[in-house]
NUZA-858494 format. One line per field, with one value per residue (C-alpha): chain; x, y, z; residue number from 0; residue in three letters. Coordinates in Angstrom, 1 decimal. Example, Ala and Ser with C-alpha at 12.3 -4.5 7.8 and 13.67 -1.06 7.14 Angstrom:
// residues 2
c = [A, A]
east = [12.3, 13.7]
north = [-4.5, -1.1]
up = [7.8, 7.1]
k = [0, 1]
r = [ALA, SER]
//
This chain:
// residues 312
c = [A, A, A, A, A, A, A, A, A, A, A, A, A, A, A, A, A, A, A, A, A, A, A, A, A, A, A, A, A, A, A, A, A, A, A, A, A, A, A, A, A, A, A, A, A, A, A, A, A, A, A, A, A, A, A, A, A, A, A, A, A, A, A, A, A, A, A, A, A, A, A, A, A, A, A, A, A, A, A, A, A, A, A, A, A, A, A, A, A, A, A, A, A, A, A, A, A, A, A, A, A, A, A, A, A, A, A, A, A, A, A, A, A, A, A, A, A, A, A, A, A, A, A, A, A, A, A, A, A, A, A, A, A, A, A, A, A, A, A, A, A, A, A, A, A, A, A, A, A, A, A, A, A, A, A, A, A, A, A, A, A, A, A, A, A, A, A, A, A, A, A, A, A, A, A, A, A, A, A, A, A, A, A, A, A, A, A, A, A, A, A, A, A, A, A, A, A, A, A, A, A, A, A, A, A, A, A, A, A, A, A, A, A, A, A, A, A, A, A, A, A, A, A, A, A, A, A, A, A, A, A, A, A, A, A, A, A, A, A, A, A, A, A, A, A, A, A, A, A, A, A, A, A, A, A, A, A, A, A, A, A, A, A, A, A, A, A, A, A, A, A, A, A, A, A, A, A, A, A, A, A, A, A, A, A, A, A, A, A, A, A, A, A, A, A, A, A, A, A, A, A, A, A, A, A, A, A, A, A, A, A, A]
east = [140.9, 141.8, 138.5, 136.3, 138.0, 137.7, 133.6, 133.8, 135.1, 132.8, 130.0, 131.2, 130.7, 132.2, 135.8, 136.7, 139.4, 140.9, 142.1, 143.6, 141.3, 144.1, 144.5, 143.7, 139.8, 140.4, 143.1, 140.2, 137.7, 139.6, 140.1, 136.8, 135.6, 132.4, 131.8, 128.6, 129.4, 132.1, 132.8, 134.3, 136.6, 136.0, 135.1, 135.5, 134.1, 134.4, 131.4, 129.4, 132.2, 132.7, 129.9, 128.9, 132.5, 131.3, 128.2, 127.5, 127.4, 124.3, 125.0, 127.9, 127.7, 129.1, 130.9, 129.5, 126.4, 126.7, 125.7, 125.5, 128.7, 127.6, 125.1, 122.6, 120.9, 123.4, 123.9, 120.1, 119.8, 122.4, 120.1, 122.9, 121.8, 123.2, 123.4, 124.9, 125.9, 122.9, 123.7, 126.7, 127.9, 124.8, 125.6, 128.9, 127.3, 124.6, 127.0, 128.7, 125.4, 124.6, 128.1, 127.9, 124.8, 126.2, 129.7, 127.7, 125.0, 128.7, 131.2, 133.1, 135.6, 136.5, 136.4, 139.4, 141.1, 141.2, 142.9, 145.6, 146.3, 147.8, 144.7, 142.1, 139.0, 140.3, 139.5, 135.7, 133.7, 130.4, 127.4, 125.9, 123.3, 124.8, 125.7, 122.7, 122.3, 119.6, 116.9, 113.4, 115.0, 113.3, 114.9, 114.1, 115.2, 114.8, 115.2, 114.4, 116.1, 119.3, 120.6, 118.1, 115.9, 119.7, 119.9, 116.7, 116.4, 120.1, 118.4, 115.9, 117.8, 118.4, 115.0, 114.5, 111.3, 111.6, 109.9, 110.8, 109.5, 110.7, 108.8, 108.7, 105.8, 107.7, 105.9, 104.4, 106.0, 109.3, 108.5, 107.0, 110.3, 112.3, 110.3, 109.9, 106.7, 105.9, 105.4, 105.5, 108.9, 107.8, 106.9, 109.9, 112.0, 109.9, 110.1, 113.0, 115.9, 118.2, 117.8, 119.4, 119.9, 119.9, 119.1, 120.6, 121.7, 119.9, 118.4, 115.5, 117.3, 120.4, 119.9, 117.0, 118.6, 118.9, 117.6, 113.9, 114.3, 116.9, 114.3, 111.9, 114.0, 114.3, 117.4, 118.2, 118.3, 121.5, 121.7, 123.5, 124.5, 126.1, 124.8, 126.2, 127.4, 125.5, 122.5, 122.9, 123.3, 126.3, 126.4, 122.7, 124.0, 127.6, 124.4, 122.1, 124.8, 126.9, 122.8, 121.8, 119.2, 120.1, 122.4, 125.0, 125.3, 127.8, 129.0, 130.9, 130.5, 130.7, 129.7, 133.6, 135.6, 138.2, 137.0, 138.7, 141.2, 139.2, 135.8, 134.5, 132.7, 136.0, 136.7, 133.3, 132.7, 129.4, 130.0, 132.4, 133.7, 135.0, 136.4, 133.8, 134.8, 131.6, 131.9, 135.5, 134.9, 136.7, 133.2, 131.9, 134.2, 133.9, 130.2, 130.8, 132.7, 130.1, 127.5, 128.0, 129.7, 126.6, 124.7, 127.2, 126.4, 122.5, 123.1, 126.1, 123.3, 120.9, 118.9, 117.8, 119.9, 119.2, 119.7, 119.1, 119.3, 117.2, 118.1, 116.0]
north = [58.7, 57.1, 55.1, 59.0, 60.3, 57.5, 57.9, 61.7, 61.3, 58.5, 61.1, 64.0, 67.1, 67.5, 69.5, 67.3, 69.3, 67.3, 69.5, 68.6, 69.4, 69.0, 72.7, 75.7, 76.2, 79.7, 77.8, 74.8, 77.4, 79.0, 76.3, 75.1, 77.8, 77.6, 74.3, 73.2, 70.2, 68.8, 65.1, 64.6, 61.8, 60.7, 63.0, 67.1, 68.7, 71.8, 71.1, 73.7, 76.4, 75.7, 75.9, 79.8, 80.4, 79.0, 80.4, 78.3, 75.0, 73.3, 69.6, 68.3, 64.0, 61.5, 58.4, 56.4, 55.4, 57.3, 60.8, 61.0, 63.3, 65.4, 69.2, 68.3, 71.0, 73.7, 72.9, 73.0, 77.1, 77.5, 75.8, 73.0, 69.5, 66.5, 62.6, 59.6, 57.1, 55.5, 52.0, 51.5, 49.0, 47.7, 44.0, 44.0, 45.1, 43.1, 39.9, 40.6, 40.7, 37.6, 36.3, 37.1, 35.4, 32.7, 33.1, 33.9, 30.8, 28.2, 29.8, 30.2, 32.6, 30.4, 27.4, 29.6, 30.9, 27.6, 25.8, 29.2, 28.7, 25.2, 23.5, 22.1, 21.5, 21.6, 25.7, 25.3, 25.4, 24.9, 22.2, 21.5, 23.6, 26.4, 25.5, 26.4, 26.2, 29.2, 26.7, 27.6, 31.0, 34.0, 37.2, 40.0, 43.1, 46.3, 48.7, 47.3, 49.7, 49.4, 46.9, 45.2, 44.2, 42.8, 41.1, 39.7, 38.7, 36.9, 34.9, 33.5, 30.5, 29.7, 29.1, 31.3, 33.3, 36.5, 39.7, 43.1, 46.6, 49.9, 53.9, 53.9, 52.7, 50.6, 50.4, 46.4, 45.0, 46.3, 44.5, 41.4, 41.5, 40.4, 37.9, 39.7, 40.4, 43.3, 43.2, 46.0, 46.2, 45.2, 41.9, 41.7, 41.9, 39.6, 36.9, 37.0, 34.3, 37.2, 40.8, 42.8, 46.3, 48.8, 52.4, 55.2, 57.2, 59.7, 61.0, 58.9, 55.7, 56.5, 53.7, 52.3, 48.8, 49.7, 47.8, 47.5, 46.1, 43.4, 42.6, 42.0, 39.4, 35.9, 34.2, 32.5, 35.7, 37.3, 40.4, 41.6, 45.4, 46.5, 50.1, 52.5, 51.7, 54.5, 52.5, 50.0, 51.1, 49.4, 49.0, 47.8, 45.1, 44.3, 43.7, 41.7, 39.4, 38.7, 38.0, 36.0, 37.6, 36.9, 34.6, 36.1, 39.3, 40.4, 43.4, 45.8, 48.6, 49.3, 53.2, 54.2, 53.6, 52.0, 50.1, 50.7, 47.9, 47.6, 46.6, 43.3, 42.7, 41.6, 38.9, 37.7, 34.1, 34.6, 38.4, 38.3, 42.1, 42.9, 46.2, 48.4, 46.9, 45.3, 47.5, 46.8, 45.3, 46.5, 46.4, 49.0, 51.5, 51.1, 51.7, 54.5, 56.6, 55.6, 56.3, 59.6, 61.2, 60.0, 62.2, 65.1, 65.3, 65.6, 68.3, 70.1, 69.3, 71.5, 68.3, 67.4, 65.1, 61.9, 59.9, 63.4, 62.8, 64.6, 66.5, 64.7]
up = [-56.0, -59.7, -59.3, -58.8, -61.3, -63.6, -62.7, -63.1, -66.8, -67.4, -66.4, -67.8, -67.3, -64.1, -63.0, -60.2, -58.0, -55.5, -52.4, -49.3, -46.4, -43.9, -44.9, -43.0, -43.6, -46.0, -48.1, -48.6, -49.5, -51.9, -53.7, -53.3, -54.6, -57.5, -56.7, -56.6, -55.0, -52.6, -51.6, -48.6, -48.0, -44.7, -41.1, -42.0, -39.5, -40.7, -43.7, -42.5, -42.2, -45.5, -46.8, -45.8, -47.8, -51.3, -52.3, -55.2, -53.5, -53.6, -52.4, -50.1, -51.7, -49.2, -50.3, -47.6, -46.7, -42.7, -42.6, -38.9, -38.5, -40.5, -39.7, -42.1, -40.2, -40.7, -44.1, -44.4, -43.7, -45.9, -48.8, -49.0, -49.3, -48.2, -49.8, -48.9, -51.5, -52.7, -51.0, -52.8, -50.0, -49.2, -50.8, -48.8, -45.7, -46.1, -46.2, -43.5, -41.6, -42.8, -41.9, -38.1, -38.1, -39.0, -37.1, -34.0, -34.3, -34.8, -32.9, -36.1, -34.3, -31.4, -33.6, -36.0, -32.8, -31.6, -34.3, -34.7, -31.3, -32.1, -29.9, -33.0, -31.0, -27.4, -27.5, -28.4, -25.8, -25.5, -24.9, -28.7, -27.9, -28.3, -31.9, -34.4, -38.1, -39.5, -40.6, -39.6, -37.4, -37.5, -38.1, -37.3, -39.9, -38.3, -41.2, -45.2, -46.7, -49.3, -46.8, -45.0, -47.6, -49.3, -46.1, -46.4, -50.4, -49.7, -46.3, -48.9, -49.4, -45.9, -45.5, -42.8, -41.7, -42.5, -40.6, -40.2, -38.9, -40.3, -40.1, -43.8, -45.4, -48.7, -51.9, -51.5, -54.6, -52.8, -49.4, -52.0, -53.6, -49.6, -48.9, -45.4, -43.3, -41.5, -38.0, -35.2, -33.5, -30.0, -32.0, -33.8, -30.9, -28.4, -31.1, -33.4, -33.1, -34.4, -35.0, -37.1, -37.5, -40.7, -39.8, -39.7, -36.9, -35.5, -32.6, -33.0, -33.4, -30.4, -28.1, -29.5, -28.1, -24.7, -21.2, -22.1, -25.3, -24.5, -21.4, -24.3, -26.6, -25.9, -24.2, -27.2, -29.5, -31.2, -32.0, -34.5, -35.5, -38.4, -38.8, -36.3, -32.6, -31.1, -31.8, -28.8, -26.1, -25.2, -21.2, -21.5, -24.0, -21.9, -19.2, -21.4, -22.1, -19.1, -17.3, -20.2, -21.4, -24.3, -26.2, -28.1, -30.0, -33.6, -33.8, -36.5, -34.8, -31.4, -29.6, -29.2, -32.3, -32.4, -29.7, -25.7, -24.3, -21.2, -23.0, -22.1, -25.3, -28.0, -25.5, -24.1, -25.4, -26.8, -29.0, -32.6, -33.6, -36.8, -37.2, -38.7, -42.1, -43.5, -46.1, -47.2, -50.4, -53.9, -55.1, -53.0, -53.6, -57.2, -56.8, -54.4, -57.0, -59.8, -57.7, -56.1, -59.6, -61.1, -58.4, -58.3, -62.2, -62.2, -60.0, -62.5, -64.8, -62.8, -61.8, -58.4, -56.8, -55.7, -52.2, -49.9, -46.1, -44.3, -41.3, -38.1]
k = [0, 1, 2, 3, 4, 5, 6, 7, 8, 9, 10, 11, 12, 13, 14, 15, 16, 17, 18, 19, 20, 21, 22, 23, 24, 25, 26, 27, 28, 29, 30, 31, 32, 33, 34, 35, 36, 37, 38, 39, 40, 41, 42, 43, 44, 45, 46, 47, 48, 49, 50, 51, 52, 53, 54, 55, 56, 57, 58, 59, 60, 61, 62, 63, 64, 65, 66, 67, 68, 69, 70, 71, 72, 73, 74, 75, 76, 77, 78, 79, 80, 81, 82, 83, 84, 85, 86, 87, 88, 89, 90, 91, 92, 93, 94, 95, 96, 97, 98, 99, 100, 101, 102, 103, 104, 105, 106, 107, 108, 109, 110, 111, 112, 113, 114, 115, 116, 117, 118, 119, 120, 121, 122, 123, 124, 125, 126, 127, 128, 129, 130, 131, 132, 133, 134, 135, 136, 137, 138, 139, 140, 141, 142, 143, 144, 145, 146, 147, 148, 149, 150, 151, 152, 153, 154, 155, 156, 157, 158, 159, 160, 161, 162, 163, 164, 165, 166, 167, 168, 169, 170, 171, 172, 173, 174, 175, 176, 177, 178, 179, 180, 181, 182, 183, 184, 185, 186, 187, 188, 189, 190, 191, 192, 193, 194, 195, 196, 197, 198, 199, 200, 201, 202, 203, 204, 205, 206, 207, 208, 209, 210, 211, 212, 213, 214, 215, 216, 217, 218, 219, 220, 221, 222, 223, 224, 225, 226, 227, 228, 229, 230, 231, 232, 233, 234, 235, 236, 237, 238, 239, 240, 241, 242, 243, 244, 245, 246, 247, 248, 249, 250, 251, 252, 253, 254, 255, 256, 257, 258, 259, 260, 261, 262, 263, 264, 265, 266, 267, 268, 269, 270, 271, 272, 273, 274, 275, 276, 277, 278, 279, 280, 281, 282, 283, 284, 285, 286, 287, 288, 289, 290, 291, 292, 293, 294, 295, 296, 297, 298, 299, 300, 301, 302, 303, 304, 305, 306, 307, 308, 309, 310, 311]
r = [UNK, UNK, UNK, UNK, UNK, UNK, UNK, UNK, UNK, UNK, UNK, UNK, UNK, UNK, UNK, UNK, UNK, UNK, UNK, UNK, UNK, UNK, UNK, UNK, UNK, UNK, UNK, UNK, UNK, UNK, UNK, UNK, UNK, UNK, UNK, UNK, UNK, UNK, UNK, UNK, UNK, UNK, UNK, UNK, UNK, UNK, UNK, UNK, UNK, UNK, UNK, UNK, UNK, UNK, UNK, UNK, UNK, UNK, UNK, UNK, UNK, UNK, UNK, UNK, UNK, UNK, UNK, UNK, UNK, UNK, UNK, UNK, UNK, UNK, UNK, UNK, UNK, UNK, UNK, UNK, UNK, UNK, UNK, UNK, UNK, UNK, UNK, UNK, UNK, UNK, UNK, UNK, UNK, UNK, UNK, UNK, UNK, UNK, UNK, UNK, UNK, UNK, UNK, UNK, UNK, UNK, UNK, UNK, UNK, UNK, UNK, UNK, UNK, UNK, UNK, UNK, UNK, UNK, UNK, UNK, UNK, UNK, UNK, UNK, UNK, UNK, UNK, UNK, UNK, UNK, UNK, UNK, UNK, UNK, UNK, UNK, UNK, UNK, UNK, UNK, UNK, UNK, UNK, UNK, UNK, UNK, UNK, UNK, UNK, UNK, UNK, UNK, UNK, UNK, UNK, UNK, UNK, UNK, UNK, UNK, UNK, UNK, UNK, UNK, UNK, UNK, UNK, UNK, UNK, UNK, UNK, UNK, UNK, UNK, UNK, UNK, UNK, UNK, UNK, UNK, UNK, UNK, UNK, UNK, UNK, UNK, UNK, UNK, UNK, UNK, UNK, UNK, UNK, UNK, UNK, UNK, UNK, UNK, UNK, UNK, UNK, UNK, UNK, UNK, UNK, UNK, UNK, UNK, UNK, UNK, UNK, UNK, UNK, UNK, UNK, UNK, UNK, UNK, UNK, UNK, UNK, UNK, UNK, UNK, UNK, UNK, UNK, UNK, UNK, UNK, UNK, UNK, UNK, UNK, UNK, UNK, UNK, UNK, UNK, UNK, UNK, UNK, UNK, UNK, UNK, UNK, UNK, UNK, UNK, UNK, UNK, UNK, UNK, UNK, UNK, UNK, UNK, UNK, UNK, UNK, UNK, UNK, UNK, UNK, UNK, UNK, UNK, UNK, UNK, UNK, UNK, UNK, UNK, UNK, UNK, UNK, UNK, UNK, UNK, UNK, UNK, UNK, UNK, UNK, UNK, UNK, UNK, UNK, UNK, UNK, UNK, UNK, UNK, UNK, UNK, UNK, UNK, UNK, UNK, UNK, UNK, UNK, UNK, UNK, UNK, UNK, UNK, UNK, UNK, UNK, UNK, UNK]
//
């Protein structure tokens, strides 16, 4: 909290109260109350309860980049709007992505497993085809927003072809600036060497991965998620996988969090899983706090507030 309130001074103008939401919901509201806007740190699920007791709230201002937990559309009839963080973990996220490509393409797990386990190379198997660099791959962006287009600008030097699809129509100097091509997704995914994935999660997006589309990607192709779990469908992909329909696939997130003992996918040869901490960087949090005092001010200020999430 030293790093927000730190931000909040830098700001100014802002009381930043600190309460402790395991409270009883009453207790949080009446501390709450008068704020205009509140920042949750991590899951309340009682955002929406809250916000019918504190009339003068205008904007509840994630620190992360997910909204999906939250009722946008609650807060929404209550005139209460909702932002996420401005892609202040995009870079780290966008790494990450860009490190299970290339952990997935060498094996790069087995190969440290292997030499922890006391047996150097003995533990990596594999025929040498499995074992790709990224030169002249295509890969396949599905989403160039804060982090896909990072994602993209950072593949540049990897010389990779680029190509993406995304619903929102970017300003061309934006899409000039990644080096990526548009393409429609049934394209993208028939063709990409790797696909990767930076949307949010909604209804529209939930299992947008699923059977059909794996059907469609080559046997060679990776996927790779780093956005939210729910966006695979993840017994379509355990399918995909074990069938060889396609290659291998790196995950960060995986539909049940943290992830059940008897799921196939943390020890299947071909999938690496981190822990749903691509964005674990000091970096990002010191953005995160910058970024959504920064917001929480413009809207102290009487100023529209930047980043809002629509409900969908």
């Amino acid at each position: 909290m030293k790093e927000t309130q730190d931000a909040a001074d830098q700001v100014g103008q802002i009381d930043l109260r600190i309460v402790d939401s395991e409270q009883p919901l009453d207790d949080v509201a009446e501390q709450c109350q008068g704020a205009v806007v509140v920042v949750p740190h991590g899951k309340y699920d009682e955002l929406a309860e809250l916000a019918e007791k504190i009339s003068t709230l205008k904007l509840v201002q994630t620190p992360s980049a997910g909204t999906d937990w939250i009722d946008k559309a609650a807060l929404a009839e209550l005139g209460v709007d909702v932002a996420n963080n401005g892609g202040a973990n995009a870079v780290a996220v966008a790494e990450h992505a860009i490190g299970l490509m290339f952990s997935t393409n060498r094996k790069l797990d087995v190969q440290i497993e292997s030499v922890k386990q006391g047996t150097w190379m003995a533990g990596v198997e594999g025929d040498r085809t499995e074992f790709h660099t990224l030169v002249g791959k295509r890969i396949g962006i599905i989403g160039l927003g804060r982090i896909g287009s990072r994602v993209a600008k950072r593949l540049a030097g990897w010389e990779c072809e680029l190509v993406y699809h995304d619903i929102i129509d970017h300003p061309a100097d934006y899409v000039t600036a990644t080096g990526a091509k548009k393409v429609s997704l049934e394209e993208l995914i028939s063709t990409s060497d790797i696909i990767t994935l930076h949307v949010p999660l909604d209804r529209v997006t939930t299992h947008m991965m699923s059977d059909a589309e794996f059907e469609m990607m080559k046997p060679t192709a990776i996927l790779i998620n780093t956005c939210r779990g729910p966006v695979v469908d993840e017994n379509a992909l355990i399918r995909a996988l074990e069938s060889k329909e396609i290659f291998a696939a790196g995950l960060d997130v995986t539909e049940i969090e943290p992830i059940e003992s008897d799921n196939p996918l943390p020890t299947m040869p071909n999938v690496v899983v981190t822990p749903h901490l691509a964005t674990r960087a000091l970096e990002s949090e010191l953005n995160a706090a910058q970024f959504t005092m920064e917001n929480a001010g413009r809207v102290v200020r009487g100023e529209g507030a930047d980043w809002i999430v629509k409900p969908v």
